[in-house]
C-alpha positions, 0 to 999 in steps of 0.5 A: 514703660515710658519711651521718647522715641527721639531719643537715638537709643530705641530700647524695647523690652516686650513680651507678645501675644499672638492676638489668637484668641480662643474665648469664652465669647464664641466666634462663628467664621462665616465661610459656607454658604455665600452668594455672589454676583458681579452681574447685579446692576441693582441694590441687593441688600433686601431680605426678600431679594432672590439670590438663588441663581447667583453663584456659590461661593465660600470665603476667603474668595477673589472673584478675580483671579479666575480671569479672564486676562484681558488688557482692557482692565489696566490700560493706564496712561501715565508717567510712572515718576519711580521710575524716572519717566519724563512722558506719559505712554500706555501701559499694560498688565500694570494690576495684573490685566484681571478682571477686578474693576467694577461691582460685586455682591454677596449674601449669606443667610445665617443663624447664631444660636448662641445669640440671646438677649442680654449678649452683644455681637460684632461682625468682623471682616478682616479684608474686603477690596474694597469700599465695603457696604454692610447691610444686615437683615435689609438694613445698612449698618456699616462702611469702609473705605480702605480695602486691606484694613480689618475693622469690625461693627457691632451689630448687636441691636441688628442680629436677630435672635433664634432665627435667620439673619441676612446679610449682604455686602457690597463691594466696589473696585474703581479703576485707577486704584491700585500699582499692583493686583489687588484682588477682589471680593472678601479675601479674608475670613468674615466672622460674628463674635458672641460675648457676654455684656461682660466681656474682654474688648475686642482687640483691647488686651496689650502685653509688653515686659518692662523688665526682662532679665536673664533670670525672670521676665515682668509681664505687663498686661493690661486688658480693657474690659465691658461691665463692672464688679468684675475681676480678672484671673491670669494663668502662664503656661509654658509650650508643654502646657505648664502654668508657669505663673498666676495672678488674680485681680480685682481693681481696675482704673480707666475700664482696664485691669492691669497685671504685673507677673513675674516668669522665671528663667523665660525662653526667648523667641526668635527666629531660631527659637520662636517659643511661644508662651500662652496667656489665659486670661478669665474674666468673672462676675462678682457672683464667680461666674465666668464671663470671658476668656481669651488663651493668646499664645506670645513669645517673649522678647526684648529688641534694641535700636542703638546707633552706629551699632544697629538692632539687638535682639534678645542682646544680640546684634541682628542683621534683617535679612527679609524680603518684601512680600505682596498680599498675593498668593500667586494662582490663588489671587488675594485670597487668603489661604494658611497652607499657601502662606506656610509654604512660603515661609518654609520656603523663605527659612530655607532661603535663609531669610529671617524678616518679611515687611508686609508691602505696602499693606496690612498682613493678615493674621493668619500670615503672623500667627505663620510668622509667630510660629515658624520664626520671622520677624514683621514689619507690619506696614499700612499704607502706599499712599497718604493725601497725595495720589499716586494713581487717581482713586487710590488711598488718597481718597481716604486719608483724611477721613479713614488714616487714623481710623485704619491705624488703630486698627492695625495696631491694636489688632496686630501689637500683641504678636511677638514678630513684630519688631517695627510699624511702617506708616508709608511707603514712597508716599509723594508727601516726602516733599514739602512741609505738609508732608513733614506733618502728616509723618509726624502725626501718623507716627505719633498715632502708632506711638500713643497705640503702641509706645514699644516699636519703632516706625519708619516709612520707605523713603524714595526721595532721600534728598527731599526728606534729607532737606525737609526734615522728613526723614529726620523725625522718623524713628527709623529712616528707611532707604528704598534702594539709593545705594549711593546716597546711604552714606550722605544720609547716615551723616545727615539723619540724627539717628545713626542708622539706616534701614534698607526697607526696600532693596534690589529690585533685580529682574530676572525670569526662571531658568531663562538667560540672555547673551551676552551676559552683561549688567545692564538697566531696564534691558528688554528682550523680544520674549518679555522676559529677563536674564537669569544671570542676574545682572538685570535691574531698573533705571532706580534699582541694582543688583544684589551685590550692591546691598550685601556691600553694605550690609556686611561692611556698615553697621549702622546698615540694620538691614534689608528687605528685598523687592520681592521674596516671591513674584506678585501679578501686576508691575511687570517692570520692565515691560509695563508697556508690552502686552501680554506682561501680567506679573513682576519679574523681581521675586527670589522665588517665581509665581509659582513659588519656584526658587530663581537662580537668585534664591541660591545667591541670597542663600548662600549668604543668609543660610548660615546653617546649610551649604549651599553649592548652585550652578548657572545656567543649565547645560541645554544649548544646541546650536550655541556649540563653541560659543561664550557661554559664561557659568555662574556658581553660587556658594558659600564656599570661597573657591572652587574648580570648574570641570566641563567633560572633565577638562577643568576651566580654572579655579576661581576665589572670591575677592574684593574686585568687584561687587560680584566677584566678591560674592559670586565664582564666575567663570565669564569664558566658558564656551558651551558643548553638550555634556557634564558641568560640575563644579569643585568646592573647597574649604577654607583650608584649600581641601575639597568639600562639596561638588555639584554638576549638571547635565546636558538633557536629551528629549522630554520623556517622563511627568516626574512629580513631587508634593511639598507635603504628603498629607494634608487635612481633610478641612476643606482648606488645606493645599498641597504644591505639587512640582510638576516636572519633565526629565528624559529617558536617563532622569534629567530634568529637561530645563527648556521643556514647554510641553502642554499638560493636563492634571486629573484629582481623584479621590478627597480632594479637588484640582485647584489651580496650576502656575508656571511661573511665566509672567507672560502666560494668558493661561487661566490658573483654575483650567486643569491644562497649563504649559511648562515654563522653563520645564516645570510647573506647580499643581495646587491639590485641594483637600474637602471635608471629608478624608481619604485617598487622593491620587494626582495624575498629570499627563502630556502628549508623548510622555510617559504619565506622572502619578502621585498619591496623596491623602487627607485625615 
C-alpha cells in the first residue's frame, strides 16, 4: 500500500510479526562458556593466546554493574543546556559512577556441527557496548560503532567446519559517551545462525494487510529470499494452533516471493486482547526438499492518525497512556534478563499503562517479543544524538558513517512485530536548530519510510520554538513534545498536522516513602539527605508535575498522548542532585529501582487502570516528634470524594474540582496535624454512597522479616528470576515504613542469590553482596534459578529481628 506520509490523515492497515523465528536454519546462542577480562592491556584476539585465568562468565553480561561505585567514572565538567544551566559545575553519578569506561575482552571456543560445506553461517549479536571488534579464529572479520544497534556478520568463509572455532571480542567504553548508565560488555544474546544457501534473508521477510475488514484480513507477505528455482508454502495458524489459510507460491520478482491471504473473521490485537497469530513459512528446492522454515507469531491490527481527532486503533480512538523506560534493568545493570523484563510489564498493566517508547535507544527483542505477548504498544526509538554532540564521544561520533546503517537495522529486525505503532529518529538531538538539522530530519525520516512505509516517525522535541521557526517539526509525521506544557497550544496552531504527541512528559522527582515539610510545589527543590518528597509536588526547572500533562490529555484530542519520564527509575541522571555525591540513580520513576511502585504510581493509576480501583493514602502514619504539626494527607483515587478519619475523628469530605491542576485529580486534606494511630479514608460513589475505604497505621518497633515472591515457581533454565519483597513489620504485622535495618539473604537449594535493591538513589551498596539496608522499610532479593530443578529456600535475616523465610522452586 502506497502512503504519502505528508498527508495529515495517517492511515494504517498492518498485520505483524513478531520477528521470533523458529527456522529450519538452525540457531546456537552462545551463552556458556565465555572468557572476560578487563585487565588485558594487549590484543587477544590469537587462537593460541591463553585466556585460561580469565574470568568465566555467561552471556547476557554487564561487566559493570558489579561495581565498585566510585565518583571517579563520571566526574563531567559541564553545562547541561536541558536543564537551563548557564555555567559549567561538576558533576557527579551523572552514568551511574559504575565502572564502565575502559577496555574489555571476551573469548568463547565453540563448535557447530551443523556447520558443513555447502551452508552459510552469520554471527548475530544483538547489543554489545560498545564499538565492537570481531575476530574470528585470529582473524578480524567485523566492527561497529554503535553500542545498542543489532547488526550481524556473515562469517561463512571464516567458521571452521567440524572443529573449534574461537572467537574474541573486543569492546571499548570511552568516557564522555554516554547522559545515562549505559552498561558494558555483551549485554544481550550473541548467536551463530546455519542456513542452507537456500534460505530466507535475515531479517528480510515483511507483513502488513492493506486490507483489513471487519470480516476478513488481507495478508501481505513479502519475504526475500537466497537461491533460485525455489518456491514458498505459507500456512496461518491461529493461537489453538488451527491453520486458518494456505498459500503456496512459485514466481518471484526483485529475489522476493510475495503472498496475499486472506483470514476471515480475524481477532484483533491490542492491548486488551494481544492475540497472536503465526505464520509459517517454508522455503523448497524445485526437487520438493525443504530448505528453510521460519514460524513468526504476529498480531493483527490496523492503527489511524487523523488530525483534531487523534490515534485509532482497530477504529477506536486510544489515548497512549506510556511510560518511557531505559534499557536498564536496575541491579542487573544492562544485561538483558526475559524475567526482569516481564516483571516490569506486569507491573506497568497494573499500573494501567498501555505504551512504553524505548528511551533513547533500541529495545531488545526479548522486551517486544514481552510487548507482543502481554499487550503494550512501542515506540521504538533510535538514536539520542545525530552530527551534533551532546557529550564529547557520544553517538555524534558515528553518525555519518553508522545512522543509515543502524536504521536499517532497527527497522527490518523490529517492523514486523505487531506492538509497534510509531518509529522515533531522535530525541532532543541539538540539530533542532537550524537548516541542516531540518535536512538531517528529513532524510532520516525518509530511511524509516523507504524500510517501513507503515508507521509514522516522530522525534522528541525540546526546543518547540526553534523547530517551530525552522520548519523542523512541521516535516515530521508526528510532532513530539518533551514537556513544554505551555507551548502545546501555539504548536498545535503552528504545526500542519493537527496533532501533538507528548513523547516525553512529567519528569516528577520524588524518592519512595520519603516526604519533606512543608508540603509545597517546588522546582529543582533540594534536600540535605538527596533525596525528594514523595507528595509529588517536586519537579525540574523544564519539567512539571502529573497533573500538567492529565489536563491536556483529557481536555484536547488532538493531545494523542504521553509517555512519562520514567516508568521505573534507571542508574545515572540523578537530576536534581547531578552535582552531589553519592547520587548514582534518577528520581523520576512511577516505580523506584528496584521496582517498587511510588506514591505516584497510584496517582497514574487511579486514571490509567480503568478496570481496578484504586484507593491510596500518603504519606504513611510514622511521625514521632511531628506530634501537632501540619502534616498534609494525600488520597490518591478514582473515586470523586471521600471522608478522612484520624482516630476516628473525621477531617472533612473532600471533592475533585476544576480549582486547580491538583484538586481535580487528587483529595487533598492540606491541614491535618499529625498524632500517632489510625488514618482511613471513606470513598463514595458517584451517587454519594459509600464504596471503598482504606487505612494506615501508625507502626511500632521493627519485629519480624516478612517476604513475598512475584512468582513461586520459576524455570530451572538457569535465567529465570524471582523478586522477592523483602519487608519488616512489627509485633501486630504493620509494615514498619521507616525502617533501615541492615539484612543478610542465604539461597539454598536450585537456585542462587543474585542481587538485592532498595530503591535509594544514594546506596554505595554493591548489589551482587548478600547484604543490603532497607530503604523506606523495604528491599527486593532477586533469586536466580540453574539448570537443574528442585526446591529453593530464600532466608533473609537482620539483627534482632525475627527471621524471614520463603520456599520456592525450579522445574
Amino acid at each position: 500500500m502506497k502512503l504519502i506520509f505528508k498527508s495529515i490523515s495517517f492511515l494504517f492497515l498492518m498485520l505483524f510479526s513478531s520477528g521470533k523465528l523458529m527456522s529450519q536454519s538452525s540457531t546456537v546462542i552462545l551463552k556458556d562458556n565465555w572468557r572476560f577480562s578487563k585487565e588485558v592491556k594487549e590484543d587477544a584476539y590469537s587462537v593460541d593466546y591463553d585466556a585460561s585465568k580469565w574470568e568465566k562468565v555467561s552471556v547476557p553480561h554487564d561487566w559493570a554493574i558489579y561495581g565498585p561505585f566510585d565518583k571517579k567514572w563520571d566526574i563531567q565538567t559541564g553545562i547541561i543546556e536541558q536543564n537551563g544551566e548557564k555555567e559549567a559545575t561538576e558533576k557527579t553519578g551523572r552514568t551511574g559512577a559504575l565502572p564502565h569506561i575502559g577496555t574489555g575482552w571476551y573469548r568463547n571456543t565453540f563448535t557447530i556441527p551443523e556447520f558443513k560445506k555447502g551452508k552459510k553461517a552469520i554471527l548475530l549479536f544483538e547489543g554489545a557496548m560498545s564499538e565492537p571488534q570481531v575476530f574470528l579464529n585470529g582473524k578480524k572479520i567485523g566492527n561497529w560503532g554503535y553500542g545498542y544497534s543489532y547488526f550481524y556478520i556473515d562469517i561463512t568463509n571464516d567458521l571452521t567446519a567440524g572443529s573449534e572455532n574461537v572467537l574474541a571480542v573486543k569492546l571499548t567504553n570511552l568516557p564522555f559517551s554516554s547522559r545515562w548508565y549505559p552498561g558494558a560488555g555483551l549485554y544481550r544474546n550473541v548467536s551463530v545462525i546455519v542456513s542452507e544457501q537456500e534460505s530466507f534473508a535475515q531479517w528480510g521477510t515483511f507483513i502488513t494487510t492493506p486490507e483489513t475488514k471487519s470480516n476478513d484480513a488481507v495478508v501481505d507477505i513479502k519475504a526475500e529470499f537466497h537461491g533460485s528455482n525455489v518456491s514458498m508454502i505459507t500456512q496461518i495458524k491461529d493461537a489453538e494452533n488451527k491453520v486458518v489459510a494456505t498459500q503456496k507460491t512459485t514466481e518471484t520478482k526483485d529475489g522476493k516471493f510475495h503472498q496475499t491471504i486472506s483470514v476471515a473473521k480475524p481477532n484483533l490485537w491490542s492491548p486488551e486482547t494481544p492475540y497472536l497469530y503465526t505464520a509459517v513459512t517454508k522455503l523448497y528446492a524445485a526437487d520438493g526438499t525443504l530448505k528453510d522454515e521460519q514460524n513468526i507469531k504476529f498480531g493483527i491490527r490496523y492503527i489511524k492518525y487523523e488530525p483534531n481527532k487523534g490515534f485509532s486503533l482497530n477504529g477506536k480512538v486510544t489515548k497512549f497512556k506510556g511510560v518511557c523506560l531505559h534499557h536498564d534493568l536496575g541491579p542487573l545493570g544492562a544485561a538483558v534478563n526475559k524475567a526482569a523484563l516481564r516483571r516490569q510489564l506486569t507491573i506497568l498493566k497494573d499500573l494501567g499503562c498501555n505504551a512504553i517508547r524505548s528511551s533513547h535507544n533500541m529495545p531488545s527483542f526479548e522486551q517486544l517479543e514481552l510487548a507482543d505477548e502481554m499487550g503494550f504498544m512501542f515506540l521504538a526509538e533510535s538514536f539520542d544524538e545525530w552530527a551534533k554532540p551532546k557529550v564529547e564521544n557520544g553517538y555524534n561520533r558515528f553518525f555519518t558513517e553508522y545512522a543509515e546503517k543502524d536504521i536499517v537495522n532497527l527497522v527490518r529486525a523490529t517492523r514486523n512485530h505487531p506492538c509497534i505503532v510509531m518509529w522515533s529518529s531522535g530525541n532532543e538531538v541539538p540539530d533542532q536548530w537550524g537548516a541542516e538539522g531540518v535536512e538531517r530530519a528529513r532524510w532520516l525520516q525518509d530511511i524509516f519510510h523507504r524500510e517501513d512505509p507503515t508507521r509514522p516517525v516522530t522525534v522528541g522535541m525540546d526546543q518547540v520554538k526553534a523547530t517551530m521557526e525552522s520548519g523542523f517539526g512541521a516535516l515530521l509525521d508526528i510532532p513530539g513534545l518533551n514537556y513544554r506544557v505551555h507551548l502545546y497550544e501555539e504548536a498545535y496552531k503552528t504545526f500542519p498536522q493537527g496533532l501533538i504527541l507528548g513523547s516525553e512528559t512529567a519528569s516528577t522527582v520524588s524518592s519512595r516513602g520519603i516526604y519533606k515539610f512543608p508540603v509545597v510545589q517546588e522546582k529543582n527543590k533540594q534536600y540535605d539527605d538527596l533525596q525528594s518528597s514523595s507528595y509529588d509536588l517536586e519537579a525540574c526547572s523544564w519539567s512539571n508535575v502529573p497533573d500538567d500533562d492529565f489536563v491536556l490529555q483529557d481536555d484536547k484530542p488532538w493531545v494523542i498522548g504521553e509517555f512519562v519520564w520514567t516508568g521505573f527509575d534507571y542508574l545515572g541522571e540523578p537530576t536534581p542532585y547531578d552535582e552531589k555525591w553519592p547520587s548514582r540513580s534518577s528520581y523520576f520513576g512511577i516505580s523506584d529501582l528496584a521496582g517498587l511502585p511510588k506514591d505516584r504510581f497510584y496517582l497514574y493509576r487511579s486514571r490509567w487502570n480503568t478496570k481496578d480501583k484504586t484507593l491510596h493514602i500518603l504519606p504513611h502514619w510514622n511521625w514521632k516528634g511531628r506530634e501537632g504539626e501540619i502534616t498534609p494527607v494525600f488520597v490518591y483515587t478514582n473515586y470523586d470524594s471521600a471522608e478522612l478519619f484520624v482516630n476516628g475523628k473525621s477531617m472533612g469530605i473532600q471533592k475533585k474540582s476544576n480549582a486547580t491542576p491538583q484538586n481535580r485529580y487528587r483529595l487533598m486534606w492540606n491541614d491535618v496535624k499529625y498524632e500517632p494511630g489510625t488514618v482511613k479514608v471513606v470513598a463514595f460513589d458517584s451517587n454519594g454512597k459509600k464504596a471503598a475505604e482504606s487505612e494506615i497505621k501508625t507502626a511500632g518497633d521493627p519485629y519480624k522479616i516478612v517476604l513475598k515472591a512475584d512468582r513461586k515457581t520459576i524455570k530451572a533454565d538457569g535465567d529465570d528470576i524471582s523478586f522477592v519483597t523483602v519487608s519488616v513489620v512489627d509485633k501486630n504485622g504493620i509494615e514498619c515504613p521507616a525502617a533501615t535495618d541492615e539484612l543478610q539473604f542465604e539461597v539454598t537449594g536450585a537456585a542462587t542469590y543474585r542481587a538485592a535493591c532498595n530503591g535509594d538513589a544514594t546506596s554505595l551498596e554493591l548489589f551482587h553482596e548478600n547484604k543490603m539496608k532497607l530503604f523506606s522499610g523495604k528491599l527486593v532479593v532477586l533469586v536466580k534459578s540453574v539448570k537443574k530443578a528442585g526446591a529453593i529456600q530464600l532466608e533473609v535475616t537482620g539483627k534482632g529481628l525475627q527471621k524471614g523465610k520463603i520456599n520456592l522452586k525450579s522445574e
